[in-house]
NUVOKE-358720 format. One record per residue (C-alpha): residue in one letter; x, y negated, z; residue number from 1. Coordinates in Angstrom, 3 decimals, decimal comma. Layout:
% NUVOKE-358720
['A'; [X; Y; Z]; NUM]
...
% end
This chain:
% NUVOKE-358720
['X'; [-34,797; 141,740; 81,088]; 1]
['X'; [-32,572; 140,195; 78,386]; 2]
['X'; [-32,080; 136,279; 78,792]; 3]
['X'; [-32,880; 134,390; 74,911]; 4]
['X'; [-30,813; 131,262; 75,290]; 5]
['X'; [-31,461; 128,923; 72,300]; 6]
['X'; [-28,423; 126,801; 71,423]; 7]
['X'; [-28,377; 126,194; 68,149]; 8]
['X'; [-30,016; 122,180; 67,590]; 9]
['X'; [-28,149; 118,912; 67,169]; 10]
['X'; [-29,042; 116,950; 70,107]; 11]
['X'; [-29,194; 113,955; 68,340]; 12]
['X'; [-30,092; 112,114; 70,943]; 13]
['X'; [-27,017; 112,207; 73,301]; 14]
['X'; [-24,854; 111,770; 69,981]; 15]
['X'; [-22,061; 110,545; 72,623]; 16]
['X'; [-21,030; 113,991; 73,183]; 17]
['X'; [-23,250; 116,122; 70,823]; 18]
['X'; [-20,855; 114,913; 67,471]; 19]
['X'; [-17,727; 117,146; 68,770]; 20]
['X'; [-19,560; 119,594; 70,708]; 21]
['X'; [-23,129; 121,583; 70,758]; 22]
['X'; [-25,276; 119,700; 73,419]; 23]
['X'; [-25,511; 123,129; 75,803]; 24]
['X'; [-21,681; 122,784; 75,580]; 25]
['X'; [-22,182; 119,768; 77,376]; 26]
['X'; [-20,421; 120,045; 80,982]; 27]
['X'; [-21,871; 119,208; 84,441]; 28]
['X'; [-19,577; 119,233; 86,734]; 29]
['X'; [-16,905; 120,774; 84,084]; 30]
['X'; [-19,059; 123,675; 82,741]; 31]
['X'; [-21,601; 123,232; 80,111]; 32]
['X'; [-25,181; 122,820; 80,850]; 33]
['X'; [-25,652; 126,503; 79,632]; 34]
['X'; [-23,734; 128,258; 82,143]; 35]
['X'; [-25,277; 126,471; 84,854]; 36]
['X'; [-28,408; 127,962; 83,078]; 37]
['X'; [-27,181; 131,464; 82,884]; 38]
['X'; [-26,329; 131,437; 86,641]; 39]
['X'; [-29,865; 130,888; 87,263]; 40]
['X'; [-31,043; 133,528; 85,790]; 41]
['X'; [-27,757; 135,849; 86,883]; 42]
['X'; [-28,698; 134,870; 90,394]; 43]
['X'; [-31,943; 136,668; 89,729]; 44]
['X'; [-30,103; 139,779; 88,572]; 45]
['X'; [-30,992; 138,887; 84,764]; 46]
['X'; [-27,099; 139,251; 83,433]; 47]
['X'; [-27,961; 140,227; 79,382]; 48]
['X'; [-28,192; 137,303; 77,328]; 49]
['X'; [-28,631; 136,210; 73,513]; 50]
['X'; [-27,343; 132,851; 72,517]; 51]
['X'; [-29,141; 131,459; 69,856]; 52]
['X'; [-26,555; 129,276; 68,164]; 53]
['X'; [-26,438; 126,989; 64,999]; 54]
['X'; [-24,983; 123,363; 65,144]; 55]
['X'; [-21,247; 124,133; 65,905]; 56]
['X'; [-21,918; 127,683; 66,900]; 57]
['X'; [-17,984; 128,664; 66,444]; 58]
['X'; [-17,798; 126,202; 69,930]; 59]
['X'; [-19,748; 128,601; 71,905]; 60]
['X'; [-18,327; 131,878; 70,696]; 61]
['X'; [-14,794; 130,189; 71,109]; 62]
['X'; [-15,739; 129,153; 74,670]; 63]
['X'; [-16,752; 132,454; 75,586]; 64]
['X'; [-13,968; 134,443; 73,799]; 65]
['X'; [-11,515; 132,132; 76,010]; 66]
['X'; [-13,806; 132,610; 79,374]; 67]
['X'; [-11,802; 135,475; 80,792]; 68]
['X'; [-8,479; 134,101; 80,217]; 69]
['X'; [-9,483; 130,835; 81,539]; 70]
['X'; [-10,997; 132,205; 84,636]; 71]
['X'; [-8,308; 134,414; 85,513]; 72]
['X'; [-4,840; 133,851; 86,984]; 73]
['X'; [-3,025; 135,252; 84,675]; 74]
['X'; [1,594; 135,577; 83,946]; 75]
['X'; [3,103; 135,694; 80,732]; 76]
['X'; [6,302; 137,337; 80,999]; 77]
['X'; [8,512; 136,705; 77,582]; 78]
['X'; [11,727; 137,668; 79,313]; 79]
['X'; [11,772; 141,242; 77,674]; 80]
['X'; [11,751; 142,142; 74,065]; 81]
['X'; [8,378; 142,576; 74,247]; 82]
['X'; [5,608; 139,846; 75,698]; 83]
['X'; [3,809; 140,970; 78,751]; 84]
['X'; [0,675; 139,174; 79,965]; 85]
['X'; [-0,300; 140,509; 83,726]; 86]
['X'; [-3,691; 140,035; 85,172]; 87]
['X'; [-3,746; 138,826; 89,095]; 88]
['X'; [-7,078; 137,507; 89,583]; 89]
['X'; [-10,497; 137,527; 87,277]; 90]
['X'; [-13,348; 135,284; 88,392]; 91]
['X'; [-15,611; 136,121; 85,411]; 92]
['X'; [-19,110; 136,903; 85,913]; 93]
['X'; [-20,484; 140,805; 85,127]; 94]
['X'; [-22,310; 139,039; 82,238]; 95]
['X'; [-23,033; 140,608; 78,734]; 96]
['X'; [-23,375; 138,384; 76,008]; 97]
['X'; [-24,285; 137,958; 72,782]; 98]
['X'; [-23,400; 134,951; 70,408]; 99]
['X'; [-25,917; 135,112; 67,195]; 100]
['X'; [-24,932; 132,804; 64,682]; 101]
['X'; [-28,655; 131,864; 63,723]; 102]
['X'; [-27,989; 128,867; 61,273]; 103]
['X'; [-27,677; 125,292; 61,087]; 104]
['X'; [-30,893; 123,841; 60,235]; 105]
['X'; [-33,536; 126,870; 61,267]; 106]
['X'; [-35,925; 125,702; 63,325]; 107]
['X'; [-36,799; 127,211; 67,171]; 108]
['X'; [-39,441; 130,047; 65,211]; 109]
['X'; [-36,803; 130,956; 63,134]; 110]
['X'; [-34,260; 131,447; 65,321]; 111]
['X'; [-35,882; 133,718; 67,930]; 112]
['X'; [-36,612; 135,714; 64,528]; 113]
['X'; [-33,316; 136,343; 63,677]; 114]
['X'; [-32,472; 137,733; 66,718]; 115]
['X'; [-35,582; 140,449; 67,370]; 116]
['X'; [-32,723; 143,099; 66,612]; 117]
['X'; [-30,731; 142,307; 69,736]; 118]
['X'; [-34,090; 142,027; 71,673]; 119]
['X'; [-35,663; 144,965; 70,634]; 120]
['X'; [-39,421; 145,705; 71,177]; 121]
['X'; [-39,247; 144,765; 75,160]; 122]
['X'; [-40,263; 141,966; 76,881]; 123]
['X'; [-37,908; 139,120; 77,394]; 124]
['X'; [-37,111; 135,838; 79,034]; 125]
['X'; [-36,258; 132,930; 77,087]; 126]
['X'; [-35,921; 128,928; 77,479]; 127]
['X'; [-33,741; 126,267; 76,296]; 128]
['X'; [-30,359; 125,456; 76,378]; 129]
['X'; [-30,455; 122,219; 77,893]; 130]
['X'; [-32,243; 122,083; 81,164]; 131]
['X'; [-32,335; 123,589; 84,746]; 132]
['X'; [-34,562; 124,218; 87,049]; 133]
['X'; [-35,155; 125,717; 90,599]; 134]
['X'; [-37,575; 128,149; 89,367]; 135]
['X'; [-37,850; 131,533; 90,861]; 136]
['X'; [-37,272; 133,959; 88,168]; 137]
['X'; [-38,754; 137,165; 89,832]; 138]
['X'; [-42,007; 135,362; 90,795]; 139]
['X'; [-42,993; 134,341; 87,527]; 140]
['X'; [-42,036; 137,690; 85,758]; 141]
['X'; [-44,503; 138,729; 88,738]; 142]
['X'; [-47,030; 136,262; 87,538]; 143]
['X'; [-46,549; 137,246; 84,047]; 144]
['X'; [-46,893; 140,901; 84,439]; 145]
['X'; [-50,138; 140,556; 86,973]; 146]
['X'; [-52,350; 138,511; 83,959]; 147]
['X'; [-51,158; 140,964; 81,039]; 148]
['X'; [-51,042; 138,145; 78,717]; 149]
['X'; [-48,530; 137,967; 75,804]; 150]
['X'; [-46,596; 135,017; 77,142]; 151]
['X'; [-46,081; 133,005; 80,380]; 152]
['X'; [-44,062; 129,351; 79,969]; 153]
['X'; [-43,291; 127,320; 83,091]; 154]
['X'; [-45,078; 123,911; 83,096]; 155]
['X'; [-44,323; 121,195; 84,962]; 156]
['X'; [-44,846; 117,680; 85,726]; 157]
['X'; [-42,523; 114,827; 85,985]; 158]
['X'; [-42,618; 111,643; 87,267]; 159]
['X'; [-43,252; 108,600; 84,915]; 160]
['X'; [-41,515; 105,419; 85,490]; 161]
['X'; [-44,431; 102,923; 84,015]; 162]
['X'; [-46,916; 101,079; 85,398]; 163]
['X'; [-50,741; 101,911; 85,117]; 164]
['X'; [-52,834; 99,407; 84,097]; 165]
['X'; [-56,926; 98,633; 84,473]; 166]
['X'; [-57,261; 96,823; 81,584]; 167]
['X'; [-61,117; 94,926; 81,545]; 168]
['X'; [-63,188; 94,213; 77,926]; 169]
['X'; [-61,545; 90,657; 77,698]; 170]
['X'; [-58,229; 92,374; 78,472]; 171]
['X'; [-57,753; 90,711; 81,654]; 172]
['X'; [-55,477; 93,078; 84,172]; 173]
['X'; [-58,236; 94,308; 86,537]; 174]
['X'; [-55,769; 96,628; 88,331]; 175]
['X'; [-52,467; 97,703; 88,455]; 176]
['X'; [-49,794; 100,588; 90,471]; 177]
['X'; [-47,521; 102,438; 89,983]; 178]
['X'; [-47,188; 105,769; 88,184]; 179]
['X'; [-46,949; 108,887; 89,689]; 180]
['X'; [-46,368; 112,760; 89,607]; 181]
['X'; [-50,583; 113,369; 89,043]; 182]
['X'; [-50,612; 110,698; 85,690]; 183]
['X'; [-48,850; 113,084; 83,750]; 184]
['X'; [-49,793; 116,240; 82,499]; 185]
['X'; [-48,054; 119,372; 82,578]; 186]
['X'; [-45,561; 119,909; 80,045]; 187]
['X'; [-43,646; 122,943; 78,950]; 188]
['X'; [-40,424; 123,140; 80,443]; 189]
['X'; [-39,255; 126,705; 79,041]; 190]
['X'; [-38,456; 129,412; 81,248]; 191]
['X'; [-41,140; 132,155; 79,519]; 192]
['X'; [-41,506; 135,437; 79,600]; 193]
['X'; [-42,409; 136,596; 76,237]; 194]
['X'; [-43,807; 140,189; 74,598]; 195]
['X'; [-42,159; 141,510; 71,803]; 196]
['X'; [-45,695; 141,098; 69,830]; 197]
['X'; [-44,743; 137,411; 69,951]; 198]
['X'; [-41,878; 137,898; 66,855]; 199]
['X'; [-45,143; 138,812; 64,672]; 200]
['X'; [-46,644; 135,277; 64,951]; 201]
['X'; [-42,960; 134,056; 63,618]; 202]
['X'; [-42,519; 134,337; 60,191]; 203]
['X'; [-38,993; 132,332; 58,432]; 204]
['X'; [-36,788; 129,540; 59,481]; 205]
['X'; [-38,957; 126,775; 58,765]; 206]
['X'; [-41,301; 128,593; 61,671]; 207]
['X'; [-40,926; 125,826; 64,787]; 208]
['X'; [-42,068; 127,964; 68,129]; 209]
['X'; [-43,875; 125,562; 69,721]; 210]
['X'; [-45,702; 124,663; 66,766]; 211]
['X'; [-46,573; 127,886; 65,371]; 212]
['X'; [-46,389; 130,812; 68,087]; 213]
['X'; [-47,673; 128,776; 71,055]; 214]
['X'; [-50,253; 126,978; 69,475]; 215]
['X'; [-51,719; 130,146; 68,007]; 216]
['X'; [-51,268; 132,064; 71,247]; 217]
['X'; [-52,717; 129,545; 73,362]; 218]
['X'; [-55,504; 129,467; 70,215]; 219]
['X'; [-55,909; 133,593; 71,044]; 220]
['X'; [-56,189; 133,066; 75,218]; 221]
['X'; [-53,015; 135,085; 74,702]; 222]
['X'; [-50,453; 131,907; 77,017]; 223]
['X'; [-50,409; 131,762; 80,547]; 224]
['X'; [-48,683; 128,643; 82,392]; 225]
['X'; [-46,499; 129,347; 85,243]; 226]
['X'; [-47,072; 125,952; 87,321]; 227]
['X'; [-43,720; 124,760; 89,032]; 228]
['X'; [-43,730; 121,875; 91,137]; 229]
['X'; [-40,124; 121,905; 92,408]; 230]
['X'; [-36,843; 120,649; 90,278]; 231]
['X'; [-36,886; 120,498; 86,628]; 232]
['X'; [-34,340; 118,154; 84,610]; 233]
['X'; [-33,565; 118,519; 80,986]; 234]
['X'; [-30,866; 116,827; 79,621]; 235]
['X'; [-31,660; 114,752; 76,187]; 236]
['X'; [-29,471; 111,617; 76,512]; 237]
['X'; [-26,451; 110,266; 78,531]; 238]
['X'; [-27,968; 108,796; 81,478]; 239]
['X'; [-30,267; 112,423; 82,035]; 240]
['X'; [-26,523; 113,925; 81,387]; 241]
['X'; [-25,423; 111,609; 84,379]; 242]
['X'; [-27,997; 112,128; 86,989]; 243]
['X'; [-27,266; 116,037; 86,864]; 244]
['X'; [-23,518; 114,998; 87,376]; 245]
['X'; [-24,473; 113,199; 90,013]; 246]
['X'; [-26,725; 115,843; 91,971]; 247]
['X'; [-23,622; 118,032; 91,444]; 248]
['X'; [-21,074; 116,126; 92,696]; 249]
['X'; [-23,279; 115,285; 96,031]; 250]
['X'; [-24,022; 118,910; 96,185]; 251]
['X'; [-27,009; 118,047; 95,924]; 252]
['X'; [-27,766; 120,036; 92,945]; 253]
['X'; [-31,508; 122,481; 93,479]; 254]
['X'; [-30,604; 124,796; 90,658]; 255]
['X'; [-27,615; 125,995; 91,950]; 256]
['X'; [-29,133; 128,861; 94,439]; 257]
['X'; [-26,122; 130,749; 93,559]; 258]
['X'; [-23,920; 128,482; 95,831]; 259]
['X'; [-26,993; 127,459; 98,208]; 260]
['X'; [-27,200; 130,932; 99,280]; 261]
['X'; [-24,225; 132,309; 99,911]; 262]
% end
């Protein structure tokens, strides 16, 4: 299946980084956030992928025009009349992909419009740019294909860092612990598999995905929910941006499966 990867928002949020570069550029552990993604789903034998890009998109399609060369040991002779570049060593990935330069200010809808050409009509995965997860690709395309439903999105739950309270009529405390994983309720964390009869409930860039297409599919008993309860961590402000860093540089990082089993 091809891999929709969208890319294309501001990420306000983590301004710190987001002003010079598009927040999936962001890098843990000196790659961006996206190509952590894409090794996810490569490890899972998924190597086709659409970027969705917008905000800065001439970053990503720079980044990837340079990938080879930067991966690669590479000599530049000059000595002769004519320059001579000699490959030694590529450490590229077999990857195909596709950098669609979907506009700045479309929403999520609008950009998974634009690019139903490079899709075509099959099914496909698709999630955000700016979170990873320990998911396991090949059982949810499973789970997807054994309900028959147009789309499957991974839900999880994380844990909430407030306090719950048992508040009484005269607002006296009557109670109080801590917050846990069972509080919350499941959100969507990406990772779908989607039918191409989805791009008919999307309609312009105004159209925001989540708003529009999964609302009226979940409306239609047409969205299944693919519950994960291992790792999921997007990556919306600095200190989010650190604790990834952090699980990588401890090696402690669950979404890398590509290095855990080797």
């Amino acid at each position: 299946m091809k891999v929709v990867l969208l890319a294309g928002g501001l990420g306000s949020r983590i301004s710190e980084e987001s002003h010079l570069k598009p927040k999936p550029m962001i890098e843990i552990g000196g790659m961006p956030i996206l190509w952590h993604i894409m090794k996810e789903y490569a490890y899972y034998g998924h190597t086709e992928f659409i970027i969705c890009a917008g905000y800065r998109q001439e970053y990503i399609k720079n980044w990837f025009a340079n990938y080879f060369l930067h991966r690669s040991d590479v000599t530049f002779d000059y000595t002769g009349e004519d320059t001579a570049m000699t490959i030694h060593r590529c450490r590229v990935e077999p990857w195909k992909v596709t950098v669609v330069d979907t506009g700045y200010n479309t929403m999520t809808g609008g950009r998974i419009k634009r690019i139903q050409p490079y899709v075509g009509n099959e099914p496909f995965l698709m999630t955000y740019g700016d979170a990873v997860c320990d998911v396991e690709i090949d059982k949810l395309i499973e789970f997807h294909r054994s309900h028959g439903k147009l789309a499957t999105l991974t839900a999880v739950k994380i844990a909430q860092d407030k306090g719950i309270l048992d508040i009484c009529g005269d607002n006296a405390v009557k109670s109080f612990r801590e917050k846990n994983l069972a509080d919350g309720p499941p959100i969507n964390a990406g990772y779908m598999v989607l039918e191409p009869g989805v791009f008919d409930l999307l309609d312009g860039d105004s159209c925001i995905f989540e708003k529009t297409a999964l609302a009226t599919l979940a409306e239609q008993g047409q969205l299944m929910s693919y519950i994960h309860t291992g790792f999921w961590q997007c990556m919306d402000n600095i200190r989010e941006r650190d604790t990834l860093e952090k699980l990588n540089a401890d090696n402690k990082a669950p979404w890398k499966k590509w290095e855990h089993n080797r």
